[in-house]
C-alpha positions as CSV (number, residue, x, y, z in Angstrom):
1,X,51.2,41.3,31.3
2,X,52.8,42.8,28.5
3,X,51.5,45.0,25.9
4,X,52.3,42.7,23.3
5,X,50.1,39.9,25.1
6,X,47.2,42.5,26.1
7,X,47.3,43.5,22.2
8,X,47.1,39.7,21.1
9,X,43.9,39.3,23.6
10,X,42.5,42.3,22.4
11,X,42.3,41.0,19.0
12,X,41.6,37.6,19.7
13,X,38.4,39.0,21.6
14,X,37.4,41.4,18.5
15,X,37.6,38.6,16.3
16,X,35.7,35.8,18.1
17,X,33.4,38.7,18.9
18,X,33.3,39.4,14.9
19,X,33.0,35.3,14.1
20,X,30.0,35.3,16.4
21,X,28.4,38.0,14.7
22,X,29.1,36.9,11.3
23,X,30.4,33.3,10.6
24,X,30.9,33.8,7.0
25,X,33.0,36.5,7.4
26,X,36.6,36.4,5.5
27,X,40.0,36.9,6.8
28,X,40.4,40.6,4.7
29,X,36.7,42.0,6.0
30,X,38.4,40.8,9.5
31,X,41.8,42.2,8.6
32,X,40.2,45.3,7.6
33,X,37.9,45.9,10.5
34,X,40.6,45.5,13.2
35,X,43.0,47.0,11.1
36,X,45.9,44.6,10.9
37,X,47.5,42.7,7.8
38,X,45.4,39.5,6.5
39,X,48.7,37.6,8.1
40,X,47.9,39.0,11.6
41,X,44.3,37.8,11.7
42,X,45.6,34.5,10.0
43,X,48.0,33.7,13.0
44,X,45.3,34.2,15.4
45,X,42.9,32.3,13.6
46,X,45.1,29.6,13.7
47,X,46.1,30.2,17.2
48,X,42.2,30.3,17.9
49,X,41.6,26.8,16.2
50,X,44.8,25.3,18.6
51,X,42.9,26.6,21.8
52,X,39.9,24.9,20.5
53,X,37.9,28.1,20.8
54,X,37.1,28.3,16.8
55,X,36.1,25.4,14.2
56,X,36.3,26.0,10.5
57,X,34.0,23.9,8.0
58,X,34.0,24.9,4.4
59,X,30.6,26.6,3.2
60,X,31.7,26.7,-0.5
61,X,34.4,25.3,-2.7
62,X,36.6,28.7,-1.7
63,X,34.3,29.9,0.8
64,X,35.4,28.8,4.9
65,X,32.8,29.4,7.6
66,X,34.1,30.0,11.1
67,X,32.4,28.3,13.9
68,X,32.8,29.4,17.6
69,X,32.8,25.9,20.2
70,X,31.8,26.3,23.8
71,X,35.5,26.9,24.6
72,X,35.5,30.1,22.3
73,X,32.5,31.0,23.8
74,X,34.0,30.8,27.4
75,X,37.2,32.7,25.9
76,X,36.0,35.7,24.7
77,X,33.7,35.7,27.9
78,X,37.1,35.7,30.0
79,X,38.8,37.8,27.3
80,X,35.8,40.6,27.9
81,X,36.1,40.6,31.3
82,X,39.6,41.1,31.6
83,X,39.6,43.8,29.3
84,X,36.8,45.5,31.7
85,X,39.1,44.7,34.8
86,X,42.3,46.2,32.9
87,X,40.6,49.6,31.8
88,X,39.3,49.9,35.5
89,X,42.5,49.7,36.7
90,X,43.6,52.4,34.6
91,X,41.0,54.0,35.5
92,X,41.4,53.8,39.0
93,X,45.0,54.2,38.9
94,X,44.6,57.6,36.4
95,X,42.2,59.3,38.6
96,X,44.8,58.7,41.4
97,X,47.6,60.5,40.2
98,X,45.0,63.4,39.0
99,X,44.2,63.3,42.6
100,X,47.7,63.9,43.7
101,X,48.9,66.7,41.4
102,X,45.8,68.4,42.1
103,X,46.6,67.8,45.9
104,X,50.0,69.6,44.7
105,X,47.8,72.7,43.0
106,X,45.8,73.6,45.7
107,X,48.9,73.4,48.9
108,X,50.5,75.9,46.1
109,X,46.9,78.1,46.3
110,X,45.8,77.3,42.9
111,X,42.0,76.3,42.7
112,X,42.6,76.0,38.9
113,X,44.6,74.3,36.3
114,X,44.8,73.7,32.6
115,X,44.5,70.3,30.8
116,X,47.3,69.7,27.6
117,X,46.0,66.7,25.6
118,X,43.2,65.2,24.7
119,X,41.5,61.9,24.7
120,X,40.4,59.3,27.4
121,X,42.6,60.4,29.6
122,X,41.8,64.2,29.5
123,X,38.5,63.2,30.2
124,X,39.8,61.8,33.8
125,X,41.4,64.7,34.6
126,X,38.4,66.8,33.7
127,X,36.0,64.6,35.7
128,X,38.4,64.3,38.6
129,X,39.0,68.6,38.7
130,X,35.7,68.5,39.2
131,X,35.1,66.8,41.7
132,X,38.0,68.0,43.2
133,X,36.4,72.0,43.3
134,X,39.5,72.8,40.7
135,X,38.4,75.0,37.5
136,X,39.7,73.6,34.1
137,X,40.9,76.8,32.4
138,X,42.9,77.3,28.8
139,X,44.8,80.1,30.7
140,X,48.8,79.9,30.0
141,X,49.3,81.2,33.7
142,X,47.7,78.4,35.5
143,X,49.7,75.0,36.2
144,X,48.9,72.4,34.0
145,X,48.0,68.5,33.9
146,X,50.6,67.4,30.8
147,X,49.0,64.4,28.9
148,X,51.2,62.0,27.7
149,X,49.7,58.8,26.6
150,X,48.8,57.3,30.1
151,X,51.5,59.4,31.7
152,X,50.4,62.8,33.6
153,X,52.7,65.4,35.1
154,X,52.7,68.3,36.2
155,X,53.9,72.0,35.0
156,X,54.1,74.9,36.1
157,X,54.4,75.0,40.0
158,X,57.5,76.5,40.6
């Protein structure tokens, strides 16, 4: 799956959770909430109302009122629960290669290492040092778990 496509289900899934929420909602409160262009969330309407997933009636003269079917219901369900699947294989697959390096630290005789980044991943590393016995530490002179995005390597072996 593509990032592209995993982006287009991501949104598709924030707004037919946002439609259920609030029917009456407009295309900019939508636009603005999942931070995209009033275009973007215009395509996926419409690509939404092709699936089936999303009716629209009109509640005023100017006013449209989005309506989501049984379909849309059974989509975002899917949607949700490959998003849940997807982040658990990061997950999974993230705490893996923390495993390894950290493998890596200790045959070298370190029982600590530093952490450069921030963010979900970090968090990862930090719950998987400790539960592998290694000590986060800020000190220059221990090797370090190099964040970058979902990629981790490792510094300062050798």
């Amino acid at each position: 799956m593509t990032v592209e496509s995993t982006n287009d289900e991501l949104r598709e899934l924030s707004l037919l959770e946002q439609i259920e929420s609030d029917p009456d909602i407009n295309q900019s409160t939508l636009a603005r909430q999942l931070g995209v262009a009033v275009g973007t969330v215009n395509w996926h309407l419409k690509r939404l109302i092709a699936k089936g997933a999303v009716k629209v009636s009109r509640a005023e003269r100017k006013k449209l009122r989005y309506i989501i079917t049984p379909e849309g219901l059974a989509l975002r369900a899917r949607l949700a629960v490959d998003y849940v699947e997807r982040s658990f294989s990061v997950y999974r697959k993230t705490r893996q290669r923390v495993k390894d390096h950290l493998a890596k630290v200790r045959a070298a005789g370190f029982d600590r290492v530093r952490i450069v980044g921030s963010g979900d991943v970090a968090d990862i590393c930090k719950l998987t040092c400790i539960e592998q016995d290694i000590t986060v530490v800020n000190d220059k002179s221990a090797p370090a778990l190099v964040l970058d995005g979902y990629k981790i390597r490792l510094e300062g072996l050798g």
